[in-house]
C-alpha positions as CSV (number, residue, x, y, z in Angstrom):
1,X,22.3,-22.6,-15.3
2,X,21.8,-18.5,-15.8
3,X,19.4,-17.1,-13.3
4,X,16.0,-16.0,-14.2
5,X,14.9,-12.4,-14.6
6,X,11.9,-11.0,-13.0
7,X,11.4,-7.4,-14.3
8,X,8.8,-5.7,-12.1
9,X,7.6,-2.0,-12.8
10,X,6.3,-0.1,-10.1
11,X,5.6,3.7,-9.6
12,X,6.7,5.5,-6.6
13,X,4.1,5.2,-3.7
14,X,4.2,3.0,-1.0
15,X,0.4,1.6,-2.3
16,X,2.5,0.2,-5.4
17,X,6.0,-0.1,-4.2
18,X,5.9,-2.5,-0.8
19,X,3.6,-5.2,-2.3
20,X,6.5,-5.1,-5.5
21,X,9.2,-5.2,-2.5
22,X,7.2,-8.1,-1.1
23,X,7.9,-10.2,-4.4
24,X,11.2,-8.9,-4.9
25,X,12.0,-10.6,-1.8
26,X,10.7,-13.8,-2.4
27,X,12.0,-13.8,-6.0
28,X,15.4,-13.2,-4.9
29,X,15.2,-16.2,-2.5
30,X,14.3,-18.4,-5.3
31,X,17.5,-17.9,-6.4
32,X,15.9,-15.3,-9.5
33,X,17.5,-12.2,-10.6
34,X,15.5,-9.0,-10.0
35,X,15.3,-5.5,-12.2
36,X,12.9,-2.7,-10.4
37,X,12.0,-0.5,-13.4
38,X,10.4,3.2,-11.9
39,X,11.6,6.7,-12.7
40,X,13.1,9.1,-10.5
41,X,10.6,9.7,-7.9
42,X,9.7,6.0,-8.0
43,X,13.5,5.4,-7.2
44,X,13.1,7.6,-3.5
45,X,10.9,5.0,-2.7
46,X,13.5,1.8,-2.9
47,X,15.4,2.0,0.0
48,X,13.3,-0.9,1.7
49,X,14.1,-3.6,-1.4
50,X,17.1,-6.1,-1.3
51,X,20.6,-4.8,-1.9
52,X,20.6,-7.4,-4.7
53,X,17.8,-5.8,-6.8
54,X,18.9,-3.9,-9.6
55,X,16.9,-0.4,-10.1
56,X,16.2,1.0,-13.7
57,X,15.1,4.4,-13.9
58,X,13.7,4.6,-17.3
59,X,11.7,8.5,-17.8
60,X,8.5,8.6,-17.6
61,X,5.6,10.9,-17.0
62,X,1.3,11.9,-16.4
63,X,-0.8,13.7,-18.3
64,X,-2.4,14.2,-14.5
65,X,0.2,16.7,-13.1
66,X,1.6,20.5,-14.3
67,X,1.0,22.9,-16.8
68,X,0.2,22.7,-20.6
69,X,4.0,22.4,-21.5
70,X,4.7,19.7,-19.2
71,X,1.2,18.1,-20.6
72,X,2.7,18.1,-24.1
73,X,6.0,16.9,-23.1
74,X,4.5,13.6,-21.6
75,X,4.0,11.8,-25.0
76,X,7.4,12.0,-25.6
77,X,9.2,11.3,-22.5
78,X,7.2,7.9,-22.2
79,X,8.1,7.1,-25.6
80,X,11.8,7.9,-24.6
81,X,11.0,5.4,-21.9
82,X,9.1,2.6,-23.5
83,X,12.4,2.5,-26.2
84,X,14.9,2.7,-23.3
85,X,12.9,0.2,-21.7
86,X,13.2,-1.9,-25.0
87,X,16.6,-1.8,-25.9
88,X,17.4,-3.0,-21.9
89,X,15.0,-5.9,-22.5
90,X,16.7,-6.9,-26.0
91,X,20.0,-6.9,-23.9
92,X,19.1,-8.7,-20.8
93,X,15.8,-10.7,-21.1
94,X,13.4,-11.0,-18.2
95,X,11.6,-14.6,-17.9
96,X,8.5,-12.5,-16.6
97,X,7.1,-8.7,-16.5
98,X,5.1,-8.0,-13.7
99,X,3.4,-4.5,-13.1
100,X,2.2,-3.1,-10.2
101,X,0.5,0.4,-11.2
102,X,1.8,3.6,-11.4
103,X,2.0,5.6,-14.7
104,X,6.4,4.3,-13.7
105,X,5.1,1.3,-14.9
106,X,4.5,2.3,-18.1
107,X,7.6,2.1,-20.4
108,X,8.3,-1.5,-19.5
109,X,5.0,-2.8,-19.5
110,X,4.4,-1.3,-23.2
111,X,8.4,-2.4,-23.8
112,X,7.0,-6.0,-22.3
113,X,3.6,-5.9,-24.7
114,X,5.7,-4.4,-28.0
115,X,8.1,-7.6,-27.0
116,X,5.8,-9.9,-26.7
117,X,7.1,-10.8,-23.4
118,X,5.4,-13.2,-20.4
119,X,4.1,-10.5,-18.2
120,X,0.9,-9.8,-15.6
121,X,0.0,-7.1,-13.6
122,X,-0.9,-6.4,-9.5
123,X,-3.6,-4.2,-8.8
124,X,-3.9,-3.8,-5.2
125,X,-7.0,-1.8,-5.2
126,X,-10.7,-3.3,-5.7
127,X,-10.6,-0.6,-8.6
128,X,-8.2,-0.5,-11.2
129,X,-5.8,2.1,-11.3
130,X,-5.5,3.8,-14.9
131,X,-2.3,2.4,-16.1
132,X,-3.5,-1.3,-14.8
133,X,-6.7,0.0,-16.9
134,X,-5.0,0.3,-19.7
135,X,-3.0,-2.8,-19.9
136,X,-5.7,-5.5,-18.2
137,X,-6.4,-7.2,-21.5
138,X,-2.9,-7.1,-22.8
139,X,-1.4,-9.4,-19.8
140,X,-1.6,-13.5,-18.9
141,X,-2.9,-12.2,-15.7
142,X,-4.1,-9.4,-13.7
143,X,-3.8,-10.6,-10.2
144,X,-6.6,-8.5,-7.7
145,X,-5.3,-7.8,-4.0
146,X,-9.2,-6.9,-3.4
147,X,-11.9,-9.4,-4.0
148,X,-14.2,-8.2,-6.3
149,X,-12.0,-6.0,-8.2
150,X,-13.6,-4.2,-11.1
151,X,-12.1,-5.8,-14.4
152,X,-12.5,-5.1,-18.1
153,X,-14.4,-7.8,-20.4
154,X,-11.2,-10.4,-21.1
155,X,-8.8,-9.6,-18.8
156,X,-8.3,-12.6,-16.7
157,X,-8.5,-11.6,-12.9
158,X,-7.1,-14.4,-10.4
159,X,-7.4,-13.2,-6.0
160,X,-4.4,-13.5,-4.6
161,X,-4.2,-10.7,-1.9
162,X,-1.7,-7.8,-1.7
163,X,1.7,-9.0,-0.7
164,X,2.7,-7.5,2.4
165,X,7.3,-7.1,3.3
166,X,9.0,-9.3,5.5
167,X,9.1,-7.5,8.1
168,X,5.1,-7.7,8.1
169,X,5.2,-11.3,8.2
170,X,7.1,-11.4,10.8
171,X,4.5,-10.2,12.9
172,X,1.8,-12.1,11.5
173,X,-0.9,-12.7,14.0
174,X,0.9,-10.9,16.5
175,X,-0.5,-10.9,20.1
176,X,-3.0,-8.4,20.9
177,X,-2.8,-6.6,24.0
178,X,-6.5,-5.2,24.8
179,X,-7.3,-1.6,25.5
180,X,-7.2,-0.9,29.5
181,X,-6.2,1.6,32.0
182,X,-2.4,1.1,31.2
183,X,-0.2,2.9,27.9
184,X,-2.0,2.3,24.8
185,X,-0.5,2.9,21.6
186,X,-2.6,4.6,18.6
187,X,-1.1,4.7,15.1
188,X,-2.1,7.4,12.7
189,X,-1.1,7.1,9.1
190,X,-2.5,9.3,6.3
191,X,-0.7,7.8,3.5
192,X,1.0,9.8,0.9
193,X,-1.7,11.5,-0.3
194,X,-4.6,12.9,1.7
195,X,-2.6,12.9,4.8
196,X,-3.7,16.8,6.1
197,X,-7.3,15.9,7.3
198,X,-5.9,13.2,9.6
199,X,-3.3,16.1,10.6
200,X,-6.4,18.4,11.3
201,X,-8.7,16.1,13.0
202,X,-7.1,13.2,14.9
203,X,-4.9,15.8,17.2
204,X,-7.9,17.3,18.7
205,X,-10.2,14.1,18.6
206,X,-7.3,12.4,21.0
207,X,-7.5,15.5,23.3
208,X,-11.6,15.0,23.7
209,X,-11.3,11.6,25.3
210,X,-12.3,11.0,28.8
211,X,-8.7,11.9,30.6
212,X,-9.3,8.6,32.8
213,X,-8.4,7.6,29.3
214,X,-6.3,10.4,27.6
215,X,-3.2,10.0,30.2
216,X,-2.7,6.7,28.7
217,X,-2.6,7.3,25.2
218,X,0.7,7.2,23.4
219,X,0.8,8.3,19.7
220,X,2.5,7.6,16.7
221,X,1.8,10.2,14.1
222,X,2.8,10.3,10.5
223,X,2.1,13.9,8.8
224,X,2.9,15.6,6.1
225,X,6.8,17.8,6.0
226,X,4.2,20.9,6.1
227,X,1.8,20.0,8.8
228,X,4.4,18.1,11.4
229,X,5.5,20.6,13.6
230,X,2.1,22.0,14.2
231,X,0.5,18.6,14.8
232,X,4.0,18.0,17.2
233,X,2.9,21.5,19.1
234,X,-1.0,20.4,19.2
235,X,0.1,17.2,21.0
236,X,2.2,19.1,23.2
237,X,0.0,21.8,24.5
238,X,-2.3,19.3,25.1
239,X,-0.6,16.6,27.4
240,X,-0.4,13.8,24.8
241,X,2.7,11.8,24.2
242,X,2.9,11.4,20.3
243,X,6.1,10.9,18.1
244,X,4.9,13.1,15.0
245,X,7.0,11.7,11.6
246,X,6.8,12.0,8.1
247,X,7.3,8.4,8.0
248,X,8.2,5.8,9.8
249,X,10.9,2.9,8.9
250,X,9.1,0.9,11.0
251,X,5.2,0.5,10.9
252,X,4.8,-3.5,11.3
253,X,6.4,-2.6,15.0
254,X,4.4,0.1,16.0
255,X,1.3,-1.5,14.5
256,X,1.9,-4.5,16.2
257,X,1.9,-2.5,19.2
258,X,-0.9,-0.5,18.9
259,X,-4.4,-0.8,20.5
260,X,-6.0,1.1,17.6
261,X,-5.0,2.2,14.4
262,X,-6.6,5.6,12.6
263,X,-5.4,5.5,8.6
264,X,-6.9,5.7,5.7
265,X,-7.8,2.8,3.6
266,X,-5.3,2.3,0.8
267,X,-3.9,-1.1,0.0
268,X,-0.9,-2.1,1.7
269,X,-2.3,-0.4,4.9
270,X,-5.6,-3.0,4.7
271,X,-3.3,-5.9,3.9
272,X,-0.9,-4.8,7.1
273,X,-3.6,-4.5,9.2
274,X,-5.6,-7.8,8.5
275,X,-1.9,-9.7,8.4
276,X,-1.1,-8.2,12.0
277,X,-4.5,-8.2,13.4
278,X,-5.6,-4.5,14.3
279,X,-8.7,-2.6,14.9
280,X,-9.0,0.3,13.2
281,X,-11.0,3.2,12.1
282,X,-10.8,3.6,8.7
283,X,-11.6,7.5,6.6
284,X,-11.1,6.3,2.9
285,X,-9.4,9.0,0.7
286,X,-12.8,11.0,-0.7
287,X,-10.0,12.2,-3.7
288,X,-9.0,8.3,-5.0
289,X,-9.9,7.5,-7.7
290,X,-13.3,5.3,-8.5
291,X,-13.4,6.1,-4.5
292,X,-11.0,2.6,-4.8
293,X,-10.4,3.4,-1.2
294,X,-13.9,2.9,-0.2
295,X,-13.6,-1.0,-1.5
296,X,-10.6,-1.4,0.1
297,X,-12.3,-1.3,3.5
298,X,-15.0,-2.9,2.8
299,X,-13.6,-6.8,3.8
300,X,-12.2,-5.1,7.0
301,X,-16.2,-3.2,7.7
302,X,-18.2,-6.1,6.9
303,X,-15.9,-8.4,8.6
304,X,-16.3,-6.5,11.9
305,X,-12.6,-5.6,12.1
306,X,-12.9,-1.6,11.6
307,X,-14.7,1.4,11.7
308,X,-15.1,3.0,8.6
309,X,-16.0,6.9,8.6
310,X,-16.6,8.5,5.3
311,X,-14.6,11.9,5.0
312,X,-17.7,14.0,4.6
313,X,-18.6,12.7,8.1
314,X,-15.4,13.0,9.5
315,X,-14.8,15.4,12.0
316,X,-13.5,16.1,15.8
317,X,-17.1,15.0,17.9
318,X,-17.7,12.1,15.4
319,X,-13.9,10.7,15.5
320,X,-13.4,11.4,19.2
321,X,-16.5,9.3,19.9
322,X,-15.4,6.1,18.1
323,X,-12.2,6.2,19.6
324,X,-13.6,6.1,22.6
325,X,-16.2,3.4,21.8
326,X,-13.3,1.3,21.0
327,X,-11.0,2.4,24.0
328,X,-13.4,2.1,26.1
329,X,-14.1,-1.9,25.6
330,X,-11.4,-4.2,25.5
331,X,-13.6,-7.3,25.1
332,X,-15.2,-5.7,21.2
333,X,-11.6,-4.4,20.5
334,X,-10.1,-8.1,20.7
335,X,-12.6,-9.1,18.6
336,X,-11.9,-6.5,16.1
337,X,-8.7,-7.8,16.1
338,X,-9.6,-11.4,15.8
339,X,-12.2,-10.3,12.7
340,X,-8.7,-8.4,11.3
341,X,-7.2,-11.8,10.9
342,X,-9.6,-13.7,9.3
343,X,-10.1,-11.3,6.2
344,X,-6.1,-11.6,6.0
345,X,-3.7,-13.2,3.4
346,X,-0.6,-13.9,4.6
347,X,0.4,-16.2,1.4
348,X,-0.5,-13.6,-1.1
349,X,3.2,-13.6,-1.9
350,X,3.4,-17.4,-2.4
351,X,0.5,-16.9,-4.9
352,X,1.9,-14.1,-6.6
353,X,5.4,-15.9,-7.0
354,X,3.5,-18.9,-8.1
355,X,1.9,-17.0,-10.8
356,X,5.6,-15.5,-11.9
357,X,6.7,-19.0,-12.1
358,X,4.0,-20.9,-14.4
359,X,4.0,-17.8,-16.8
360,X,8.1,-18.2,-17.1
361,X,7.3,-21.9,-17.3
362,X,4.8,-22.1,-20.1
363,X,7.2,-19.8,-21.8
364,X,9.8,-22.4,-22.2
365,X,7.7,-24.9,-23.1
């Protein structure tokens, strides 16, 4: 019996790319075959999925980025990509489409739609991004990591939680060590975007802590190429143990081993952090758009699980003093961590691969 195809189309940030590497996984195990359609930035951004995935760079482009020539080239190159994406799918046909945001996404999602191919879309945001806009009421399904998500009148939104990797699961629920006067871990992550206020503001909020405190912290800081070797310095001249990245291959460890975690709200990084069980303090990304980041938190804040400080509010006093609040009482940062838990989804694969399967299913009926 030939394998199935899953085609999934994903752009290139982390936000779209682990919850797409999550189903890859489990696809994969159910003995389908998996395509990754992205373009070439998207394609930096595979290195975590399964040997046995195949990656399709088909072009692509935004009308949000460059100048007026690379504005009027974008109508083209997506229409190069939707006809690549096409002639692929004529030649090796996918069971299922499934999009997960990203203007990547586009060519095989329109290829998918022109096709009249099963397909669905992820949004992982309780906002839709503008490509998942766009095709919301042109899919089966548009399957919401955030509960409410905003949706257009038709499309037919189902909650299944944002799909968090392996290597997240495997720390599911992971002991929580409370805060006390021994090392504690704080994890910093800025995201992709929006990463330099974290650079500018954490550094010196971690130095303003009591130093009863201060000589136990132990940080792990992702920053931006640009700003790491001052934030390394900062943390240098200022007694603090920090490992200063741009990324790090390994987040579900050091979250798992953190005491506190200061990010900013975007998708997988909620999802991670109610699967593992973290407090946190939370400074959604003012620049998202439809503030999506904002709703993102807002399971983790109302559940009692984080912090959440706006970033017109955010600065050194304001940031130091929460960290402290939380430090400073182990008993209210266990519970934090319990709270984390209960607004998690660890199955949200499961439901997304369920969803895969009955479209494929009621195809070949």
């Amino acid at each position: 019996m030939t394998q199935p195809l899953l085609m999934i189309a994903a752009g290139g940030t982390g936000g779209h790319m682990f919850p797409a590497q999550a189903l890859a996984e489990a696809m994969l195990n159910r003995g389908w075959r998996v395509k990754l359609s992205t373009d070439a930035r998207g394609a930096r951004y595979t290195g975590g999925f399964p040997h046995t995935t195949e990656i399709v760079e088909v072009p692509s482009a935004t009308f949000a980025r460059g100048g007026l020539l690379a504005k009027a080239a974008v109508g083209p190159k997506i229409a190069a990509g939707v006809l690549s994406a096409m002639v692929q799918m004529r030649r090796d046909r996918p069971a299922v489409v499934v999009g997960f945001g990203g203007y990547p996404s586009i060519p095989a999602l329109a290829a998918a739609t022109l096709l009249k191919l099963p397909r669905m879309i992820h949004e992982q945001n309780g906002i839709l991004g503008r490509v998942n806009q766009k095709f919301a009421t042109r899919v089966a399904h548009v399957a919401c990591g955030v509960w409410p998500t905003e949706l257009p009148e038709g499309a037919d939104g189902l909650h299944v939680g944002n799909p968090v990797r392996a290597a997240v699961l495997e720390r599911a629920g992971a002991g929580y060590i409370p805060p006390g006067d021994y090392p504690m871990s704080v994890l910093v992550m800025g995201g992709s975007q929006g990463a330099r206020i974290l650079s500018d503001v954490v550094p010196p909020a971690l130095a303003g802590l009591p130093m009863d405190m201060l000589r136990n912290i132990r940080v792990s800081h992702q920053a931006r190429d640009e700003d790491g070797e001052r934030v390394a310095k900062y943390y240098a001249e200022n007694g603090i143990s920090a490992e200063v990245e741009p990324f790090f291959h390994d987040v579900p460890k050091r979250m798992s081993e953190a005491q506190l975690v200061i990010s900013r709200a975007g998708a997988s990084s909620i999802a991670d952090l109610s699967v593992i069980g973290r407090p946190s303090i939370l400074i959604p990304y003012a620049a998202a758009a439809g503030d999506h980041q904002s709703a993102n938190a807002r399971g983790l804040v109302d559940a009692g699980a984080a912090v959440l400080i706006p970033e017109s509010a955010l600065d050194v006093p304001a940031l130091t003093e929460q960290i402290t609040a939380i430090l400073s009482n182990p008993d209210a940062a266990l519970q934090m961590a319990i709270a984390a838990l209960s607004v998690g989804a660890p199955d949200a694969t499961e439901r997304l691969v369920a969803l895969v399967e009955e479209l494929a299913a009621k195809e070949n009926q």
